[in-house]
C-alpha positions in Angstrom: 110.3 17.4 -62.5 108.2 14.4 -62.8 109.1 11.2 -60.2 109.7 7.9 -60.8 110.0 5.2 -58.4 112.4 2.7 -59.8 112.1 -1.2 -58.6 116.0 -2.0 -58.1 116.2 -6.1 -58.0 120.1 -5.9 -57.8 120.7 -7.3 -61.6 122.2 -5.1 -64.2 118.0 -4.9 -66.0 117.3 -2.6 -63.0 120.7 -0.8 -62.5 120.6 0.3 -66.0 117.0 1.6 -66.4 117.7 3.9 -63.3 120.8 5.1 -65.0 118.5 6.1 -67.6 116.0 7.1 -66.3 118.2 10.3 -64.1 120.0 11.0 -67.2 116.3 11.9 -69.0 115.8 14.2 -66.3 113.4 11.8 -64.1 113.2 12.3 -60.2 114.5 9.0 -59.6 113.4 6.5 -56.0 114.9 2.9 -55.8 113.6 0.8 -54.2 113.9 -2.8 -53.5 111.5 -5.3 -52.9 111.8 -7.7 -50.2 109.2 -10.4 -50.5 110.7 -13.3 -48.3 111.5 -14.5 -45.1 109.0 -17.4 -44.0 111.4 -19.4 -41.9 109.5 -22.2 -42.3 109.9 -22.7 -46.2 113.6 -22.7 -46.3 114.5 -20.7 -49.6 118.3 -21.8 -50.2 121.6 -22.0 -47.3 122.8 -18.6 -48.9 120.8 -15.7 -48.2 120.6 -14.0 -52.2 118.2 -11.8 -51.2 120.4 -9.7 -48.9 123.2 -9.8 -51.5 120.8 -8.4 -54.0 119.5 -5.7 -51.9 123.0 -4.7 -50.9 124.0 -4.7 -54.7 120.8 -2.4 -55.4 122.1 0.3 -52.7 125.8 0.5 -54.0 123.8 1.3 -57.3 121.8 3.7 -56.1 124.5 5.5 -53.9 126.8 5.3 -56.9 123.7 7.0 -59.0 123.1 9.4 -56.2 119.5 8.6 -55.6 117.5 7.4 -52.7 117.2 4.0 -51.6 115.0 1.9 -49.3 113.6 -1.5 -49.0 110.0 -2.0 -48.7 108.9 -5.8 -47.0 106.4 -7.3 -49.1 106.8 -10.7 -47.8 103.6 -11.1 -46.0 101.4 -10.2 -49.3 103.5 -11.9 -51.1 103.2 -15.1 -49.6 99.5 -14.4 -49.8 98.8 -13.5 -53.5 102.0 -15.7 -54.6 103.1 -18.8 -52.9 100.0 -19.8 -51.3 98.2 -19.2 -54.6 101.1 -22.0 -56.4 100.8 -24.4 -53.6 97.1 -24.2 -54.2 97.4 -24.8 -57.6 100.4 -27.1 -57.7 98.0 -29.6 -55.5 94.8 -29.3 -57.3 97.4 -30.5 -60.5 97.9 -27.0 -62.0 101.1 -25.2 -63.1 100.8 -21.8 -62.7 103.6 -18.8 -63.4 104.4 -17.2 -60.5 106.5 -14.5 -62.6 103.4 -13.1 -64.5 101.6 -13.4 -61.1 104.3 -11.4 -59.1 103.9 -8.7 -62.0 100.0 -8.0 -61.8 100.2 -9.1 -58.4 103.0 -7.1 -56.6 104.9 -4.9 -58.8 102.5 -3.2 -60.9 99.8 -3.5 -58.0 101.5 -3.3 -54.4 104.8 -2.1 -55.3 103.1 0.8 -57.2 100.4 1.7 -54.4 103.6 2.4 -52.5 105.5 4.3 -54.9 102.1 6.5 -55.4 102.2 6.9 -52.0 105.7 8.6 -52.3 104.5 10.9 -54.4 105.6 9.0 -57.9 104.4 10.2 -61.4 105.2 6.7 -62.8 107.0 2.8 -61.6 109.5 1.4 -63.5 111.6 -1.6 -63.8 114.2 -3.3 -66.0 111.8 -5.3 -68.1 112.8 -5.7 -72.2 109.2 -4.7 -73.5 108.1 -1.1 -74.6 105.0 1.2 -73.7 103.7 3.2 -76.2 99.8 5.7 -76.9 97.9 7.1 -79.1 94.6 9.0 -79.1 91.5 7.7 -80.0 88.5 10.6 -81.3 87.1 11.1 -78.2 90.3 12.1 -76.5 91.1 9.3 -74.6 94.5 7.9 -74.1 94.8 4.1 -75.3 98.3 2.3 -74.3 100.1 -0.2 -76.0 102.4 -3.1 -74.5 105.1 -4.2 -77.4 107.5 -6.7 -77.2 111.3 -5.3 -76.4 113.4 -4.9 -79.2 115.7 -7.5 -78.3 113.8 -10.7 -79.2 115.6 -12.9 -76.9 114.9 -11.2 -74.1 111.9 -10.1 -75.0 109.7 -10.4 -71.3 106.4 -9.1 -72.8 104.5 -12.8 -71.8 105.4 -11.9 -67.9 103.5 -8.5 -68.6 100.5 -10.0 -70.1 97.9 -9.3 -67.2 98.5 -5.4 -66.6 95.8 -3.6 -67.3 95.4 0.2 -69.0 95.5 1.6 -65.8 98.4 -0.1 -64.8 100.2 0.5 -67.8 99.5 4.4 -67.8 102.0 4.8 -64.9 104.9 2.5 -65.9 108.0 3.2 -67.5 110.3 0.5 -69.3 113.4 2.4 -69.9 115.5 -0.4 -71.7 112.6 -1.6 -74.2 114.4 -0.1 -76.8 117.7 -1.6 -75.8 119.5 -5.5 -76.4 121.0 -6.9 -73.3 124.6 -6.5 -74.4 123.5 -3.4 -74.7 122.7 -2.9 -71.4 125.5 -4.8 -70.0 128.1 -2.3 -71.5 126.3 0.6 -70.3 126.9 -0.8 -67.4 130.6 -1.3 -67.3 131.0 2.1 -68.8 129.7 3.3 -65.5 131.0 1.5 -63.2 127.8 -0.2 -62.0 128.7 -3.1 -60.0 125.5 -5.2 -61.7 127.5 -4.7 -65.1 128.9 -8.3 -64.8 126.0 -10.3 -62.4 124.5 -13.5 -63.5 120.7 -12.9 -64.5 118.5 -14.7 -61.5 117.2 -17.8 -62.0 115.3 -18.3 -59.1 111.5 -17.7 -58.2 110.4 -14.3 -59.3 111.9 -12.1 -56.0 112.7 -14.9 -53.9 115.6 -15.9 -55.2 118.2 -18.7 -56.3 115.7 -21.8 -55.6 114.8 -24.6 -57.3 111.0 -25.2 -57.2 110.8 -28.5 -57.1 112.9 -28.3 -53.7 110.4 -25.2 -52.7 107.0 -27.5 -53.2 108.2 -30.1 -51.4 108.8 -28.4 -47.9 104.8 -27.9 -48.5 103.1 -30.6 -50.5 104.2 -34.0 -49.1 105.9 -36.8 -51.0 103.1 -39.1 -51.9 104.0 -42.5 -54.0 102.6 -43.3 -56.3 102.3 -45.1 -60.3 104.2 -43.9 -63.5 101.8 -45.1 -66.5 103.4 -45.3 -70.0 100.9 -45.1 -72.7 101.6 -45.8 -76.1 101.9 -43.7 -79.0 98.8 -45.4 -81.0 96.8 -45.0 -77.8 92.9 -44.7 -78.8 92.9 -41.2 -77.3 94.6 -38.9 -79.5 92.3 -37.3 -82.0 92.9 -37.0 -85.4 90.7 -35.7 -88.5 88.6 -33.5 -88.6 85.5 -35.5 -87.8 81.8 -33.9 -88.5 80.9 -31.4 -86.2 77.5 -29.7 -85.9 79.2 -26.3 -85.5 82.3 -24.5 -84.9 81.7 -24.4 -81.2 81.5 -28.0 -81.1 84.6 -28.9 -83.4 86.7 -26.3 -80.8 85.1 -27.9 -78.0 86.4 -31.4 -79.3 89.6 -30.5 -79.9 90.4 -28.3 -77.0 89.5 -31.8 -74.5 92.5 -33.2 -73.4 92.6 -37.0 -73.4 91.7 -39.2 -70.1 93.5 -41.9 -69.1 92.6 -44.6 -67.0 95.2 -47.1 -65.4 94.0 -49.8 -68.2 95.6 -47.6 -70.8 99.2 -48.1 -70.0 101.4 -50.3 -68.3 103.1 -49.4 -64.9 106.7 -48.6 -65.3 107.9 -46.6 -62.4 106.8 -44.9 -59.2 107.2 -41.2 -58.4 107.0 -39.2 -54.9 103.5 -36.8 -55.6 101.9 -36.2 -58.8 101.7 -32.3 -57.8 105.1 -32.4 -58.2 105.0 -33.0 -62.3 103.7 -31.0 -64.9 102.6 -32.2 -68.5 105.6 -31.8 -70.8 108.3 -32.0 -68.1 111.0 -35.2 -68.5 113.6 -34.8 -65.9 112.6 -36.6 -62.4 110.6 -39.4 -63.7 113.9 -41.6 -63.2 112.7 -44.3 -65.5 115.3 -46.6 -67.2 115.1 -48.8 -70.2 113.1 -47.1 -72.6 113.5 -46.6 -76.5 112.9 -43.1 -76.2 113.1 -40.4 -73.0 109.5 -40.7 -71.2 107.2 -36.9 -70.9 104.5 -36.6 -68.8 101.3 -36.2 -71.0 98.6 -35.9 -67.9 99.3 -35.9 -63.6 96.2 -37.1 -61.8 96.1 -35.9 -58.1 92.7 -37.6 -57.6 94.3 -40.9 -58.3 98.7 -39.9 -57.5 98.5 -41.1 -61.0 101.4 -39.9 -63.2 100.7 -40.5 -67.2 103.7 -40.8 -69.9 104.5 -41.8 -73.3 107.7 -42.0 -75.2 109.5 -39.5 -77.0 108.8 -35.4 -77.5 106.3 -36.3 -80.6 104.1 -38.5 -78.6 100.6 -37.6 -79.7 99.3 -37.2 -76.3 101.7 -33.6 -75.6 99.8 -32.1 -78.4 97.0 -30.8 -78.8 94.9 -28.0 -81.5 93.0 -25.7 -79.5 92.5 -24.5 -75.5 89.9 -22.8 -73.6 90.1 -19.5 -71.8 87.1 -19.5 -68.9 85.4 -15.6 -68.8 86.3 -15.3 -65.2 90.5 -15.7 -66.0 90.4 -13.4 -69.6 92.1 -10.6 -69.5 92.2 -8.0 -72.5 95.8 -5.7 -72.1 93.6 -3.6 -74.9 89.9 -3.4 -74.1 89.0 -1.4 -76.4 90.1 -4.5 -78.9 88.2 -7.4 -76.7 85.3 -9.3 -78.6 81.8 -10.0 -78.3 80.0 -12.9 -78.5 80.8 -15.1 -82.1 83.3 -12.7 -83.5 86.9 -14.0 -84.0 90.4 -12.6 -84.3 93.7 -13.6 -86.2 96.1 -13.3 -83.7 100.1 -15.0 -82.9 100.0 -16.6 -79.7 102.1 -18.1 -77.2 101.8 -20.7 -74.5 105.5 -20.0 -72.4 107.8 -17.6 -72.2 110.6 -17.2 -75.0 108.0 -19.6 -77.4 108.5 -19.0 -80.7 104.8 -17.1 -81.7 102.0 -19.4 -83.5 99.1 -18.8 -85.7 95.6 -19.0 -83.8 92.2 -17.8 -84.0 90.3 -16.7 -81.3 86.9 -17.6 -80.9 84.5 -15.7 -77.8 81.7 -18.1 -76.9 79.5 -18.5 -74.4 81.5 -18.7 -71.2 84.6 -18.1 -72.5 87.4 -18.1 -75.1 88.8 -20.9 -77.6 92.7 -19.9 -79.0 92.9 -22.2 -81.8 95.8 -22.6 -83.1 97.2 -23.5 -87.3 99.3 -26.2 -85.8 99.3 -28.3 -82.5 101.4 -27.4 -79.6 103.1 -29.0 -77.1 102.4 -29.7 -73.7 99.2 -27.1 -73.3 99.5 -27.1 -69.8 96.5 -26.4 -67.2 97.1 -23.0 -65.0 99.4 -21.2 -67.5 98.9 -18.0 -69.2 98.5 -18.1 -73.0 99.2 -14.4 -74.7 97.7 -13.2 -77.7 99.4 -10.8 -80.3 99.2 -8.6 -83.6 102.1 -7.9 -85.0 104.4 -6.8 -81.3 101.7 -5.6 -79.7 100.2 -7.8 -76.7 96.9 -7.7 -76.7 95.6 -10.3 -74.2 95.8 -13.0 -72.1 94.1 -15.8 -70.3 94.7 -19.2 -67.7 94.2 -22.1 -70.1 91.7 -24.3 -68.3 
């Protein structure tokens, strides 16, 4: 009987892939992951993460299958948090749920199930894992979206590698959520009816603007609004030596200088913005709700413009650096000048968009048919074929 160590969060996701996974006949762990309890970053008054590990073991006793917890905190404060608060202060926005999934889960957390003796991880995500064959006999895997579209948590998976991918199980790709929901009530699971988390992949119910500060100080500084018919914003196509160059052009994000706006506001730390994001700025009187287009942490300088078609959120293309480029399918990844017609997305639950991909020296351009919003320094952008995931990279 082949063993499967099962990561039981306390949500119904988990509950119900574990269910599933013993009815197939599996050899079934659960275990839950504890990855906080730094005293000195107060998480929220309530203490979720106990709740959710006590939820997890009335689960697993009512499935009749072992239980522990495992303490990840100190290596997850490590690879994790420190690694935001580092990039929240050089300006960057990174995604700690796609980091807590190459990160811990499929590297940690399945180290330990090995350990135990495991044949395979697995966990409540809505995406699928399937192989084939190639001549010479090895075993190529594929990472396709779930089934259910609006749940579909393929992006959070889009830095697992073959290796990692050969030893997990996703038990309720094939499944929608009310799916899953009413397999749980029809056994009794005491997850059938729990809120999905909100909170900080594993820590919990926190809000992370609440979660920087306790680290990165309030800092005043200037709110800049910059028009719409700003001298920045490119337009045309222009005449470009090459294709390198045109990408190169259009993948530069605009730079503003305190002469190109007018002060309208103050705010407490420009590492506590990200382009795109409008609530916070607490800015009155304007035609239309201000966005951040650009934070400056050199300067505490906070740029903005009017209204979610301001030409300084969008932009064509972005640029991929060799050293963050990550190919799910390496067997697929390019070489130097060749290109690739591929859907793309730059957030979770964003609707795919038409790119090319370019490989140049030093790294990777994603181009994309139409300009997108907010391209946003530190996130991942995933690139697809059809519902296959075939890559990834931090836009730089």
């Amino acid at each position: 009987m082949k063993k499967v160590v099962i990561g039981l969060s306390g949500g119904v996701d988990s509950s119900v892939a574990a269910y599933l996974l013993k009815e197939q006949g599996y050899d079934v762990i659960g275990l839950f992951m504890k990855n906080w309890h730094d005293d000195s970053v107060t998480i929220s008054d309530e203490c979720p993460w106990l709740e959710d590990s006590n939820d997890a073991l009335i689960v697993a006793e009512k499935l009749g299958i072992p239980f522990q917890t495992v303490d990840l905190s100190e290596v997850y404060k490590e690879r994790i948090v420190d690694y935001m608060f580092n990039e929240y202060e050089r300006g960057r926005t990174p995604n700690p749920d796609v980091l807590c999934n190459r990160e811990i889960k499929f590297d940690v957390f399945l180290k330990i199930a090995l350990d135990l003796g495991a044949d395979y991880v697995a966990t409540g995500h809505y995406c699928r894992r399937k192989s084939f064959f190639q001549e010479d006999g090895k075993e190529i895997f594929r990472l396709l979206s779930g089934v259910d579209q609006n749940k579909d948590q393929s992006y959070f998976l889009c830095q697992l590698s073959q290796e990692q991918l050969s030893k997990t199980l996703f038990p309720i790709g094939e499944l929608t959520k009310p799916e899953v929901r009413r397999i749980a009530a029809e056994h009794n699971l005491i997850t059938a009816d729990k809120k999905d988390s909100q909170g900080l992949c594993f820590i919990g119910k926190v809000r992370l603007p609440e979660f920087l500060q306790q680290k990165l100080k309030p800092k005043e500084g200037m709110i800049i609004e910059v028009p719409k018919d700003s001298v920045h914003f490119k337009n045309g196509l222009g005449h470009f030596a090459n294709k390198a160059e045109e990408l190169a052009h259009f993948s530069e994000k605009p730079k503003y200088t305190l002469e190109d706006g007018e002060v309208v506001g103050q705010h407490p730390g420009a590492h506590y913005f990200t382009i795109g994001q409008r609530k916070g700025l607490d800015v009155g009187g304007t035609k239309e709700p201000l966005f951040v287009l650009d934070t400056d942490v050199e300067t505490n300088t906070i740029y903005t413009g009017q209204g979610k078609n301001h030409p300084g959120l969008y932009r064509r293309t972005l640029f991929v650096k060799d050293a963050e480029l990550h190919w799910v399918r390496q067997d697929l990844t390019l070489s130097l000048d060749e290109t690739m017609e591929v859907n793309a997305r730059i957030r979770y639950r964003q609707p795919l968009q038409k790119a090319t991909l370019y490989r140049v020296e030093g790294g990777l351009y994603v181009d994309f048919m139409e300009k997108q919003s907010a391209i946003t320094e530190g996130q991942f952008v995933a690139w697809y074929q059809g519902e296959e995931l075939l890559g990834s990279g931090v836009i730089s």
